[in-house]
Every structure is written in C-alpha cells, then in structure tokens.
C-alpha positions as CSV (number, residue, x, y, z in Angstrom):
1,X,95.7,12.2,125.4
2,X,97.7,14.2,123.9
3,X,97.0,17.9,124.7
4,X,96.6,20.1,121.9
5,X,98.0,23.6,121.6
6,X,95.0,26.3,122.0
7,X,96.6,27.9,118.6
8,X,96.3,25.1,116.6
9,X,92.9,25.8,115.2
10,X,93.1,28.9,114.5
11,X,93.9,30.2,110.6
12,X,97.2,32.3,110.2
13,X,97.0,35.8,110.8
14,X,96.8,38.1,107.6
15,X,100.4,39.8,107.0
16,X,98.8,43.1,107.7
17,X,97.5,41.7,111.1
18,X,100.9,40.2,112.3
19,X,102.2,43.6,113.9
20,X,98.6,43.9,116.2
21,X,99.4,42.8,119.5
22,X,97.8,39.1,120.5
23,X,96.4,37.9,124.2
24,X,98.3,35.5,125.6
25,X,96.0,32.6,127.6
26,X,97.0,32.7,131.8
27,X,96.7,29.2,132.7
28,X,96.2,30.1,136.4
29,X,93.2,31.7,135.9
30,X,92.5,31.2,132.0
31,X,91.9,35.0,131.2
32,X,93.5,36.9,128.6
33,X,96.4,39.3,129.5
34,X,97.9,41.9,126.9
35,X,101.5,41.1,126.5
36,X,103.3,44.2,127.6
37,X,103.6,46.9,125.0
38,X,107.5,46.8,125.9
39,X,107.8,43.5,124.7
40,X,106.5,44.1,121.1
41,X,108.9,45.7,118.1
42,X,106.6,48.0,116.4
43,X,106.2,47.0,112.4
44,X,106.0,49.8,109.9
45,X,102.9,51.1,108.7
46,X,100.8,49.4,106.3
47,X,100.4,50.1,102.7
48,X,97.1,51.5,101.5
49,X,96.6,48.5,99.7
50,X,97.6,46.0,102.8
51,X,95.1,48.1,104.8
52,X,92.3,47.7,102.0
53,X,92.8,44.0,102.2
54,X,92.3,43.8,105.9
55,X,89.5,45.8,106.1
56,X,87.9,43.3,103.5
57,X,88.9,40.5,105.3
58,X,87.1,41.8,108.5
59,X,90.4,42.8,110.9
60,X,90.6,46.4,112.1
61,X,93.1,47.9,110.6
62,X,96.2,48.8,112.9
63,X,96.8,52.2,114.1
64,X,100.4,52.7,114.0
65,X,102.3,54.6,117.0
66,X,103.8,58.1,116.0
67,X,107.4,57.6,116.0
68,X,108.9,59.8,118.5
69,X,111.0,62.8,118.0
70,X,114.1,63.4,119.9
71,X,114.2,66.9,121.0
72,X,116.9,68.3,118.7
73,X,115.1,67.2,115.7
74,X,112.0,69.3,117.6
75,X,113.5,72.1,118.3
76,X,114.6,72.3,114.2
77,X,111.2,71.8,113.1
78,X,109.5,73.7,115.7
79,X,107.9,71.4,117.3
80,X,105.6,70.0,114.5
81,X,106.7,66.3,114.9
82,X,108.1,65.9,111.3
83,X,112.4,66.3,111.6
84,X,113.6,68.7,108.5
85,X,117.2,68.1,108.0
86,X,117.8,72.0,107.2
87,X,115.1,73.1,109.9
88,X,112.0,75.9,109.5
89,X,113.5,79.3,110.3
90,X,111.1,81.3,112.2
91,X,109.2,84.0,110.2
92,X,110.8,87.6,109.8
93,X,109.9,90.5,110.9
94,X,108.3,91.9,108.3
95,X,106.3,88.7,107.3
96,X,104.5,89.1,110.9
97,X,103.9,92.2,110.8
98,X,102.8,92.5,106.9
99,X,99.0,92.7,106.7
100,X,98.1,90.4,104.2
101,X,99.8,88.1,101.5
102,X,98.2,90.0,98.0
103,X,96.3,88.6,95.6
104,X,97.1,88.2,91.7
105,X,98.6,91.1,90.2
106,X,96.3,93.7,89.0
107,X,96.1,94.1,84.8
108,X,96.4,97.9,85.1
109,X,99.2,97.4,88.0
110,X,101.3,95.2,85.5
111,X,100.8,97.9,82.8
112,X,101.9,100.3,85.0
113,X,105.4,98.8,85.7
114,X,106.4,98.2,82.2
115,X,105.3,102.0,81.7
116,X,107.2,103.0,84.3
117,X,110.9,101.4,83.0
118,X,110.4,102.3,79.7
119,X,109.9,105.8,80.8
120,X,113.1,105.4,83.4
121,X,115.0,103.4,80.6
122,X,114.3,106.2,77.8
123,X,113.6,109.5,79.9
124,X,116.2,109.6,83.0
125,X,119.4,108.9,81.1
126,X,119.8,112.5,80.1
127,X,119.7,114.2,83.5
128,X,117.3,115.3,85.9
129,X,114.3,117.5,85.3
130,X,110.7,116.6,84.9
131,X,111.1,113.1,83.9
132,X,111.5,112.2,87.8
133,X,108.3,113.4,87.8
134,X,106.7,112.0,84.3
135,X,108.2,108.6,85.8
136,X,106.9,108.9,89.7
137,X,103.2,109.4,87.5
138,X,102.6,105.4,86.5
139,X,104.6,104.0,89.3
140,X,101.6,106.1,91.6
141,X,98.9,104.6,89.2
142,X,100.3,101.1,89.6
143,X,100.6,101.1,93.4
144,X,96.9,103.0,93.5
145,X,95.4,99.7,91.8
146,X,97.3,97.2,93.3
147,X,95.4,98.9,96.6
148,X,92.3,99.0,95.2
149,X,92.3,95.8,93.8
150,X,93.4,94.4,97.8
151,X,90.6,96.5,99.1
152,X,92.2,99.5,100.7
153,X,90.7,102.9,100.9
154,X,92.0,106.2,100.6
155,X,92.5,107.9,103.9
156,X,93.2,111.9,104.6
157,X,97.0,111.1,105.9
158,X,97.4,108.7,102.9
159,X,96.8,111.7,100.2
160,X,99.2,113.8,102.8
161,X,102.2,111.8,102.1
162,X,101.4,111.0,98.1
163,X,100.5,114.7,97.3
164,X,103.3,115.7,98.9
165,X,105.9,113.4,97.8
166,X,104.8,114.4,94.1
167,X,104.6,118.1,95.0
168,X,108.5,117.6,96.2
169,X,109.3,116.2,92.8
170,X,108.5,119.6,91.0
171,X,111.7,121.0,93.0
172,X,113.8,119.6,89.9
173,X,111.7,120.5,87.6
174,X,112.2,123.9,89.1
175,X,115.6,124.8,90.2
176,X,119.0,124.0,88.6
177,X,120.9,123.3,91.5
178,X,121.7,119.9,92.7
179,X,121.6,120.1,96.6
180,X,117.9,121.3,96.9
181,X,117.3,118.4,94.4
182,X,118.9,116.3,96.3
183,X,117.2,117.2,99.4
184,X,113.6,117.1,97.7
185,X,114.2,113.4,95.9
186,X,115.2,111.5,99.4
187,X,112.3,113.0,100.5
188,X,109.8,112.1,98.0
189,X,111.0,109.0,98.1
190,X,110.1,108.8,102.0
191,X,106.5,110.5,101.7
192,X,105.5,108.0,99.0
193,X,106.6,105.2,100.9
194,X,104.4,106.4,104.0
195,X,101.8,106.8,101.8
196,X,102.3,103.4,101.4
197,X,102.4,102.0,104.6
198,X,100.1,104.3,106.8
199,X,102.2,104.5,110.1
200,X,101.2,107.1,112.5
201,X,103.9,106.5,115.9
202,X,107.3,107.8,116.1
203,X,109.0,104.5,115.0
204,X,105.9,103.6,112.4
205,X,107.0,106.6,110.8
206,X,110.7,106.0,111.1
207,X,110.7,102.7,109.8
208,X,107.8,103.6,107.2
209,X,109.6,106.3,105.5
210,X,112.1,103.3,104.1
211,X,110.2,100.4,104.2
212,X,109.3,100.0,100.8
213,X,112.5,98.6,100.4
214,X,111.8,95.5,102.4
215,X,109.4,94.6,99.5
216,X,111.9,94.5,97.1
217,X,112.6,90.8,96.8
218,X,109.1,89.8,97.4
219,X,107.4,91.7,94.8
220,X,109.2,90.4,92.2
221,X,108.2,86.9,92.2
222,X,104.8,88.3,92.5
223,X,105.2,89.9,89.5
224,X,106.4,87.1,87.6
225,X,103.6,84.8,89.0
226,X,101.2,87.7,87.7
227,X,103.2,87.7,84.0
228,X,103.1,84.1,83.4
229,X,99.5,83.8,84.8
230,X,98.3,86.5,82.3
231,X,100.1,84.8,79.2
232,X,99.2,81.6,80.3
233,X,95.5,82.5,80.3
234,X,95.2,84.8,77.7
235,X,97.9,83.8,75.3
236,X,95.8,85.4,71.7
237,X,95.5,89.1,73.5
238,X,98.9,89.6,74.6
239,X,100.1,88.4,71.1
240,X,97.2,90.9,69.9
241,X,98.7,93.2,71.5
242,X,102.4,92.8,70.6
243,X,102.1,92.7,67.3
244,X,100.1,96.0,67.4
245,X,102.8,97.6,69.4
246,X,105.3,96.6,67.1
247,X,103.6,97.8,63.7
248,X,103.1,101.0,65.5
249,X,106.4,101.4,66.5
250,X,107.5,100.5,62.9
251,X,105.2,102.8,61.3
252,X,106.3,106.0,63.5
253,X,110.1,104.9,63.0
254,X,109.4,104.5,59.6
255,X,107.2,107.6,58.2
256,X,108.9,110.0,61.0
257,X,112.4,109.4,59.2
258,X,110.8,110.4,55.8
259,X,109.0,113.4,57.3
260,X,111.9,114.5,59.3
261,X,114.2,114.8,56.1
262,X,111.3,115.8,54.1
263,X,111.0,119.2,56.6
264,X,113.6,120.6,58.4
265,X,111.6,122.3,60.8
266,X,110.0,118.7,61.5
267,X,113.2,117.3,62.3
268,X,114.2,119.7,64.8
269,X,110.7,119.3,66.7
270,X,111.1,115.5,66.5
271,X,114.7,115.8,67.9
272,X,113.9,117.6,70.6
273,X,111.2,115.8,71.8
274,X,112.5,112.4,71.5
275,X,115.2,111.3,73.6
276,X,118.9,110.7,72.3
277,X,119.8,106.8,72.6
278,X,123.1,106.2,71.6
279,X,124.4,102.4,71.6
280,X,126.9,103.7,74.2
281,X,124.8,104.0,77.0
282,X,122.8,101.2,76.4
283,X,123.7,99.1,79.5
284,X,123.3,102.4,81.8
285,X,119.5,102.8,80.1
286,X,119.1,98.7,80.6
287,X,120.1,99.5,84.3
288,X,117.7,102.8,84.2
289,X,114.8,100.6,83.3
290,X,115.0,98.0,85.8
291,X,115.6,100.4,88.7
292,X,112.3,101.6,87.5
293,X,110.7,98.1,86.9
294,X,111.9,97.0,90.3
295,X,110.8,100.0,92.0
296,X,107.2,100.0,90.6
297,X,106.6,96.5,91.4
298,X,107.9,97.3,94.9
299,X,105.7,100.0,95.9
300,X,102.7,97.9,93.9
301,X,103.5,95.5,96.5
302,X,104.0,97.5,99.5
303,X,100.6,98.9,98.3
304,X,98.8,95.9,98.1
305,X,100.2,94.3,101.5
306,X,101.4,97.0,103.8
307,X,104.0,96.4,106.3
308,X,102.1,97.1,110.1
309,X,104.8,99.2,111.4
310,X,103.1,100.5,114.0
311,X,103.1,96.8,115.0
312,X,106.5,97.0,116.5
313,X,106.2,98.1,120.6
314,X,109.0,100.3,122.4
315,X,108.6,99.4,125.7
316,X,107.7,102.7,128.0
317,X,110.4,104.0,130.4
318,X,109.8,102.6,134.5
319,X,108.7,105.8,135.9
320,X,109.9,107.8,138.0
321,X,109.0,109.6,141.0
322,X,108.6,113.8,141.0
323,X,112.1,114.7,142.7
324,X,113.9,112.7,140.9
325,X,112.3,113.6,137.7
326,X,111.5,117.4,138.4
327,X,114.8,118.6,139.6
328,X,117.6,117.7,137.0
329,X,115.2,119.1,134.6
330,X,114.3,122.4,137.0
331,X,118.1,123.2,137.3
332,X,118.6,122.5,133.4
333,X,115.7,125.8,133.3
334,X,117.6,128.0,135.7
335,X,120.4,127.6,134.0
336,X,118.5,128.8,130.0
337,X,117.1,131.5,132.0
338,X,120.7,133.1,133.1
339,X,122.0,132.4,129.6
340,X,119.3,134.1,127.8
341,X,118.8,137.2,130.3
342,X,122.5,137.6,129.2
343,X,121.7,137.0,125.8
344,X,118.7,139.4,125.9
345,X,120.9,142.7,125.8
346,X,123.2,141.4,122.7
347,X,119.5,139.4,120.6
348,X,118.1,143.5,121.0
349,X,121.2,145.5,120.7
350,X,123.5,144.4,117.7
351,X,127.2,144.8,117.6
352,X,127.8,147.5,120.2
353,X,126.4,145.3,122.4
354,X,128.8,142.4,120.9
355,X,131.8,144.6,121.2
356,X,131.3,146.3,124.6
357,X,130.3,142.6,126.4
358,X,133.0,140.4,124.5
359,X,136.2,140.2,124.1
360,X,135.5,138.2,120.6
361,X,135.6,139.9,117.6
362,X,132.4,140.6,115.7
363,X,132.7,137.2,113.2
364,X,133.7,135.0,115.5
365,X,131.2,136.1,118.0
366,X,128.4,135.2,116.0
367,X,129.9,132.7,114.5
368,X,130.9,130.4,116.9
369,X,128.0,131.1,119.3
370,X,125.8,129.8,116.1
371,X,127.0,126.6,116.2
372,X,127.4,126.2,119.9
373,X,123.4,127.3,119.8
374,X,122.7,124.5,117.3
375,X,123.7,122.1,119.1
376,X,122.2,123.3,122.6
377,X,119.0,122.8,120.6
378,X,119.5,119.6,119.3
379,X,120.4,118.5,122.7
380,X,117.6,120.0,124.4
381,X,115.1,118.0,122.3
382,X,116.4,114.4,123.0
383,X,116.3,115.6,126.7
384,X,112.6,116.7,126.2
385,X,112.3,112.8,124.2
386,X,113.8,111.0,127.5
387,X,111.9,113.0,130.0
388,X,108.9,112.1,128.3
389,X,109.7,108.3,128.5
390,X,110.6,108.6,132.2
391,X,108.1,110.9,133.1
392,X,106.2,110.5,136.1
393,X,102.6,108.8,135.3
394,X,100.9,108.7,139.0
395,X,97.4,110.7,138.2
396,X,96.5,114.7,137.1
397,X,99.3,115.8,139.4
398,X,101.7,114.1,137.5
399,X,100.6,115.6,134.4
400,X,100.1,118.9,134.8
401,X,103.7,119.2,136.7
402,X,105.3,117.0,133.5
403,X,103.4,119.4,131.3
404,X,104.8,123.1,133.2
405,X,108.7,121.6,133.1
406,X,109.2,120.1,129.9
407,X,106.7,123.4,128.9
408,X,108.9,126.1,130.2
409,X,112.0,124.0,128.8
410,X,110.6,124.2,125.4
411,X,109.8,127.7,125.7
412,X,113.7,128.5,126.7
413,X,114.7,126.5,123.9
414,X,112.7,128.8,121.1
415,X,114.3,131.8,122.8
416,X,117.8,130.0,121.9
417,X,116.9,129.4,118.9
418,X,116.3,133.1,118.3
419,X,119.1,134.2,119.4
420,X,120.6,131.7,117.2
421,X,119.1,133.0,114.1
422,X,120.0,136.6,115.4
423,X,123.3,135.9,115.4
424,X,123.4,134.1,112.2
425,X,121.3,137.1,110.4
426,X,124.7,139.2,112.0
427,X,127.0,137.5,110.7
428,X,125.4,137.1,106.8
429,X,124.9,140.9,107.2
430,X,128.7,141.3,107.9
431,X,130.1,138.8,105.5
432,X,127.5,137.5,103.3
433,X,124.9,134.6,102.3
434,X,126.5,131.4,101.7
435,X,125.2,128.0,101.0
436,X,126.4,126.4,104.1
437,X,124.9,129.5,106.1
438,X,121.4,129.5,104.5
439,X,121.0,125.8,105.2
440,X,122.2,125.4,108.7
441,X,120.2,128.3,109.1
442,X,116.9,126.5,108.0
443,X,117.8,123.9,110.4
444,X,117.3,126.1,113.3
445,X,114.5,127.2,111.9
446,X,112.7,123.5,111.1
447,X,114.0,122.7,115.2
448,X,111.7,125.8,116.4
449,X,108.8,124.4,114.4
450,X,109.3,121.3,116.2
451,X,109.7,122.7,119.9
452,X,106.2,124.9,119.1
453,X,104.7,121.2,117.8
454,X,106.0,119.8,121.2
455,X,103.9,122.5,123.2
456,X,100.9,121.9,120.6
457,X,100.9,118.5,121.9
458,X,101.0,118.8,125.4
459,X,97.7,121.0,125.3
460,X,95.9,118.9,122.5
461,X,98.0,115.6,122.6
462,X,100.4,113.3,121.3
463,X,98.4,111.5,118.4
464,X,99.1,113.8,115.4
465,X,102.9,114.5,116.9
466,X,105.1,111.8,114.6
467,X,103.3,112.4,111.7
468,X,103.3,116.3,112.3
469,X,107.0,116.4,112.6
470,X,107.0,114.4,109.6
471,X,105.2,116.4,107.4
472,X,107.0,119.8,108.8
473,X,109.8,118.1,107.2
474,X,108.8,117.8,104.1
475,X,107.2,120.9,104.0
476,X,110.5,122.3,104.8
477,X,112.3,120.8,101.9
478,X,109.6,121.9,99.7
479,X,109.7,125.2,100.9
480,X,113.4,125.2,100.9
481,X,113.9,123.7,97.4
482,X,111.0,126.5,95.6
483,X,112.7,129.8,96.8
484,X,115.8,129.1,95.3
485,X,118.4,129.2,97.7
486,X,121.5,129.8,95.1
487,X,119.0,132.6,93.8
488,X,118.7,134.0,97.2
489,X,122.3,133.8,97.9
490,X,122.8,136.0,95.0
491,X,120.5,138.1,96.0
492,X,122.0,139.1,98.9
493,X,125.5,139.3,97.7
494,X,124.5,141.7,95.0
495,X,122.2,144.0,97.2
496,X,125.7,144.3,100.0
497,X,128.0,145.2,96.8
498,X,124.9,148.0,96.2
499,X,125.0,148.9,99.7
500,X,129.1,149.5,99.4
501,X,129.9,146.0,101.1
502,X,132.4,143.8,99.5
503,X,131.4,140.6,97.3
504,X,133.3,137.7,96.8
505,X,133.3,136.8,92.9
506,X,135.2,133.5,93.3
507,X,132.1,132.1,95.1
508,X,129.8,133.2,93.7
509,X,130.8,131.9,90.0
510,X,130.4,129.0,91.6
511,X,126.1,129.0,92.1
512,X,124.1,127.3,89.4
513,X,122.0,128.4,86.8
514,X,119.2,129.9,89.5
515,X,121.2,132.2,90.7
516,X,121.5,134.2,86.8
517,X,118.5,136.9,87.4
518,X,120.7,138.6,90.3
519,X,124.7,137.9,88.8
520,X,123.4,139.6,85.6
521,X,122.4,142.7,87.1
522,X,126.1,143.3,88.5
523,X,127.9,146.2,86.4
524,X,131.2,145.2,84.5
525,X,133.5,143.7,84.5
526,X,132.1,141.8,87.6
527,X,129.1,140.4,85.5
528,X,131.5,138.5,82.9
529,X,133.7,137.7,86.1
530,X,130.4,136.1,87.8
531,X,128.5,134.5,84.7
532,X,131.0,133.0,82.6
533,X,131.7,129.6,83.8
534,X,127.6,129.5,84.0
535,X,127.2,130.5,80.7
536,X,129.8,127.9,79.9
537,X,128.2,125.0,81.4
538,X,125.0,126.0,79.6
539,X,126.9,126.1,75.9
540,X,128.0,123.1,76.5
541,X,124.4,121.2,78.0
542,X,122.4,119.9,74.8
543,X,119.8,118.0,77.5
544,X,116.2,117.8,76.2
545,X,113.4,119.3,77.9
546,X,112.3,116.9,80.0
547,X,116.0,117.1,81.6
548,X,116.4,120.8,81.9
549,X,114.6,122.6,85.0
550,X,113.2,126.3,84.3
551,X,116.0,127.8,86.2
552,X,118.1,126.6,83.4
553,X,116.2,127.9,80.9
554,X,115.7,131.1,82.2
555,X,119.2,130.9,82.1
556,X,119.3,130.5,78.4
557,X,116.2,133.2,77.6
558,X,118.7,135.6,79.7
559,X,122.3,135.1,78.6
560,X,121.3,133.7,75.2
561,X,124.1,133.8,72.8
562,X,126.3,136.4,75.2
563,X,130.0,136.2,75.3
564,X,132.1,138.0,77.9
565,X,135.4,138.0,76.3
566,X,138.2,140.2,77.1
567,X,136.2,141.3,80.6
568,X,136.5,137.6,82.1
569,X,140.1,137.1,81.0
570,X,141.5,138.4,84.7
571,X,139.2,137.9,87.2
572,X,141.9,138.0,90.6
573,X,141.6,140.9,92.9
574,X,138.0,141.5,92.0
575,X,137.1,140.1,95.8
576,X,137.2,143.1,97.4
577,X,137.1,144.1,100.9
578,X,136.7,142.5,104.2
579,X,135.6,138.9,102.2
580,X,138.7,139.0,99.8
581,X,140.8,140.1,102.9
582,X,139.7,136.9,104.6
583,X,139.9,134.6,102.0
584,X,143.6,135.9,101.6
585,X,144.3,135.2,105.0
586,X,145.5,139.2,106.1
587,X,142.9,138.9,109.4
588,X,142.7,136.3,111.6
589,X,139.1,136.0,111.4
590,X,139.4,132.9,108.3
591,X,136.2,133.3,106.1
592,X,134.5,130.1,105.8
593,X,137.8,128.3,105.7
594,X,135.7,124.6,105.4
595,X,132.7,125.4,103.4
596,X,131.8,122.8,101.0
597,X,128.8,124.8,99.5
C-alpha cells in the first residue's frame, strides 16, 4: 500500500499564511517540532488587505519581526529604530531650555508688530530723538500680550527691567550728544530683554541681557502661521478693514493737500509733523521697517516662551582647604594696607604732598596712578569672583573666615578707588574736564558701587547680587546720560577760565548741542570761537521733532538766528595757558595726546 504523504489532504495555505512557520512531523516519536527560526527567510509584511482576508478566512494574522538596525543607522536616528538618511540632530540649547512652544499669535500682538515697523519705517529715518521711544511703545504692548495671552504674570523684577529699559530711552530724547545715547540704547535694549526672560544668577543675567536675539528666526514663522491663520479664518474683516484703511489714508492725503495750499499756516503745521519721505531713501525706510517688524515679533516671542536661562549650571569650584585659601588672599591685604597708608598722606594733602613725596610731576602723578588704580580694581574684583568659587565650604567656620577676608579685601579696594577718584578730581582741577576723564571717571565710581553690593551680600546674601549689579548698571547709564556730561564738561571749563585758569577752545567747539547754556556765557571773542561750528550744525539740521532731543532745541531757543562773523574768523592762539602749552608740545607733560572724546 502505497503510503500517502501526511500533506496531501490538507488545502493550500492562503498567500498571506505562506511566510508563518509550519511544524514539521518527527517520525521517531511523531510530535511536532518548530523548524528552527534560522532556517526560515522572513517574507515582508502583509498588506492591510492580505491581512483582512486572513483574518476572514480564520488564520491569525502574522506578526512580522522588526527588521534590525545596524548600529550606525542607530546612532543617526537616535536610537528610535527607524534609519534617517540625513539623521535627527539633537535639540539646541535654547530649544531645551525654552519654557514652552507658544500658542497662536495674539490679535492685539499681530497689531502691535505692524504698528511697530510702520512707526520704525516712517519715524526713525530722520535721526534719533523720541521716535526710539514712540517706537519701543507698541513693540512693549505686543510682547505684554503675547505674555498674557501664554499665561504669564507680572512680577516686581519684571517691571524693574521694562520700566527701566523705557526710562533709558528718554536719554535721547534728552540730550544731543551721541555717546550717552549710545550708552543708554545698548542698554535698553538689554533691560527689555531681561524683562523678557526673567533670569536672576550671574550667567541668567548675562545670557538674558541678549537673548532675545536667539528668538529671531523662530518668531518669524510664528508670525506667519498667525497671519495666514487670521486671513484664512476671517477673510471678510481683514478686507473690512483694508479697505477702510485705505479710504482713510486717501481721504487725509487727499483733503490735507487742499487745506495745506488753502492756509499757509496749515501747511507748515502739517510739514512739521509729518515725516519727510523722499523716494531716495526708500530702501533704507523698507530696511527701517523690517528691523522693527522683526524685532517686535522677536520680543513677542521671547515673551510668550521665555528662554530658562537660569537653566544652564556652572559647576562650583572643588574647595579648598583654609591655608591654602586664606593666605594668598591675607598677603594680597597686607600688601593694600602699605599702599594705602602711603597713599593716605597724598588722598588728604593735595599737591604739596604730591611734590614733596614724588619725583613725578603734578599731571603725570595723577595721571598715571589713575589708570594704574583702575585697573588694580578691576583686578581685585575677579580675584574676589574666584575666591568665592574656591572658597572653603566646611561648616560656620568656613564662612565667617571667607566672609572677614574677602570683607577686608573689599573694604581696601573702596579706599583705592578713592584715592583714584582723588587723584582724577586733581588732575581735572589742574587741566580740565574732558570727555574721556568724566567717563573713566564714572567707571570707578559704578566699581565702588559694586564692591559695597559685594559686602551687602555677604551679610544678607547672594540672591539679589546679579540682578543688583545689573540694575546699578543701568541706573548708571541713566544717571549718566540725564546730567549731561558735554554740559558738565562745559561747565567746568568755563568756571576755571572765571577762576583765571586757561581753557582750551579747540575742544571744546567740539561738544554738542548740550553743552550751549555754559559756551554762551563766555565773553568775546571766545563765545563766537566756541559756538560756531555748533551753531553751524544746527542751521544746517531741518530734522522734525520727533528727531530732535531738547538739548538741541534749547540750542535753537538760545542762539536763534545769531551769527558770529568777523569774531570767529581767527580762532588760533585763543588756547591759552598751561592746556594750549601742552597741546603745542612746549612741556613734556602731552595733554591728552590719545583722547578720542
């Protein structure tokens, strides 16, 4: 008999069943054994449809194996189990640290923005004045409801930095000349962008101050998801609104030309409040109005999902034990205190005391120990910040001995940095206030506010210490931008020439407008020497008001239509005394010879 095949009665398998693996008969023992997984070439999955079918038919559907991943295609995707050919790149920094991806865009935050570049693209082509200010006002309003609309509050530190970075924008509104403005706009610009961000330790606040621009890139596909899903959804309103702009804009063009020829009076109120757009500086007021749209929508942004800063960790210095610690910084003590018992008898006497205990002579006495002083203090506080991260940390022993070291060091220090300032206050006394003078000046100055915030710290604590040093910064800058430092300088100048000193006309022509009140008091034919390259300047200026400061029109109200004529047409020699000496070279004490203010 023949034997028949123990297959033979069985139907074909489904095509979608063929890859499953089969038992195989044992004919020793007649059980069932797996054939080895080894043995088997594993089929590609099966199509939804295939699958469909076998589950009607009754099979169990297979259950494909993962195909495996070599370890380079791993490594490229992360180890997710699905090979990229370009490979995930790991997140950046700021994405990890960035609290929140932000919703939509805010209605009133997209208003904002385009208020903001029309207002940089019509207002800050002229110059620099109040508009910096009229423009900072709906850039603020955008980013405060982009913040609301993400949920965040107002804390006190918060309105700190945004008070303050507007206050610092009055400072050219106010004064004329460019450095303070300077000084008071990279400023502003790093207040707001705390207010922003919220950072409170010393490399938060660091990395805060500029951090909005990291948002940059980001926020501007977030602000075209937000246009396009506002015209997609409301597509009648915004044209509602267009056209209503437009006929507006029409009208005003329209009846304001008619009125304006109609009146002259009219026409010279409506020039001079509406800006002069020429088709000549169209693509510098096209570039004006997307710094402004671009900066908006950044500190929107930034507003709506902050950057953690305070996220980022410097590891603390390994510790070290008292000696080791206590004694390079006890020496560095002994050694202040011998300078400044020296110093003592020339910081109280004045230049007897100069002449008797030097060899120097009086100006470069005081002038060179300035800057050596400057820098002594500098110094001194990054060896206060790395004794403080390799400060002993053992227990209340270890404090209190950090605290009466790095105490008395900061203690010495403020007596340097009197002595500094004495010797600076000598020198302006002897030769005069200059720019370069008044502002390393105020440096020494804003360095003794720090060294007494130092000491604050070590009796109340560290918290508040980064954002205190912060804020004496900007106060300084405020400070220094609202006395009118080319106002002081002439000042002073003019009270020496009272007080039979010399004066040095050459420099002095060269202050700005702010310093007009105290040049105009000067008799003749120094006055016309002194004012008439300012009075120049200010003939030929036609900015509007938003782009002229006060100090310039104070100017104006005090010169008005003044002419010095013959008095200014031979100004040389007028630099009397020991300042045009100097300048001339007949001493060898040079005055000033690199002095770029």
């Amino acid at each position: 008999m023949s034997e028949t095949p123990p297959d033979a009665s069985r139907p074909e398998p489904a095509p979608d069943q063929a890859a499953s693996p089969r038992p195989m008969p044992d004919r020793a023992t007649h059980k069932t054994a797996p054939v080895r997984e080894e043995a088997q070439i594993p089929a590609p999955a099966a199509a939804p449809e295939a699958m469909g079918r076998g589950e009607a038919g009754g099979g169990t559907p297979p259950v494909p194996e993962p195909p495996k991943v070599p370890a380079y295609a791993a490594q490229r995707t992360g180890g997710q189990g699905q090979p990229s050919p370009w490979g995930k790149p790991p997140p950046s920094v700021t994405t990890r640290l960035r609290a929140a991806k932000p919703g939509p865009v805010h209605a009133g935050t997209l208003w904002a923005t385009v208020a903001t570049a029309l207002l940089s693209m019509v207002l800050l082509g002229d110059g620099i004045g109040l508009n910096l200010l009229l423009v900072a006002l709906p850039a603020s309003a955008g980013a405060w409801t982009a913040a609301r609309a993400a949920g965040r509050t107002l804390r006190p530190w918060t309105a700190v930095w945004g008070i303050g970075g507007l206050a610092l924008l009055a400072v050219p509104a106010l004064r004329d000349a460019g450095w303070p403005t300077f000084l008071a706009m990279v400023s502003a610009l790093a207040l707001g962008s705390l207010a922003l961000h919220g950072s409170r330790s010393w490399l938060g606040v660091f990395l805060g101050s500029l951090g909005v621009f990291t948002s940059v890139f980001e926020s501007l596909g977030w602000g075209v998801r937000g246009v396009r899903e506002r015209m997609s959804g409301s597509r009648g309103r915004f044209g509602v609104v267009f056209r209503s702009v437009a006929v507006a804009v029409v009208l005003l063009i329209v009846f304001g030309a008619l009125f304006a020829s109609a009146d002259a009076a009219f026409a010279d109120l409506l020039s001079s409040l509406t800006p002069d757009v020429s088709v000549g500086d169209g693509p510098w007021r096209i570039f004006l109005g997307l710094l402004g749209l671009v900066g908006a929508l950044a500190a929107a942004y930034t507003a709506a999902a902050p950057v953690r800063w305070d996220g980022l960790k410097v590891r603390p210095g390994k510790a070290r034990g008292r000696l080791e610690w206590a004694l390079p910084l006890i020496v560095l003590n002994l050694l202040f205190a011998a300078f400044l018992t020296i110093q003592l008898t020339v910081l109280l006497g004045g230049y007897d005391k100069v002449m008797a205990e030097t060899d120097l002579s009086y100006s470069a006495y005081a002038r060179q120990g300035f800057w050596q002083l400057l820098w002594a203090t500098v110094l001194t506080l990054g060896v206060i910040a790395l004794a403080l991260r390799w400060a002993p940390r053992g227990g209340t022993r270890d404090r209190t001995l950090v605290r009466c070291v790095l105490g008395t060091l900061c203690f010495l220090t403020l007596v340097v940095v009197a002595s500094a300032l004495r010797r600076m206050d000598l020198y302006v006394d002897a030769y005069g206030l200059t720019r370069l003078r008044i502002s390393v000046a105020a440096v020494e100055l804003w360095l003794g506010v720090i060294l007494v915030l130092i000491m604050a710290a070590g009796v109340f604590g560290p918290r508040l210490l980064p954002r205190a040093v912060a804020a004496s910064a900007a106060v300084g800058v405020l400070v220094f931008g609202l006395v009118s430092p080319d106002g002081l300088i002439a000042e002073q100048n003019v009270q020496r020439y009272r007080n039979d000193h010399s004066i040095d006309i050459e420099y002095l022509k060269g202050l700005s407008a702010d310093a007009v009140p105290a040049l105009n008091t000067l008799p003749e034919p120094l006055r016309s020497c002194a004012l008439q390259d300012i009075q120049r300047a200010l003939r030929n200026s036609d900015d509007p008001w938003y782009a002229t400061s006060w100090g310039e029109s104070r100017a104006r109200d005090i010169l008005g239509d003044w002419d010095p004529g013959f008095r200014a047409l031979d100004c040389r020699g007028l630099s009397t005394g020991d300042n045009g000496d100097e300048r001339d070279g007949g001493t060898d004490d040079v005055y000033d010879p690199y002095d770029p203010y």
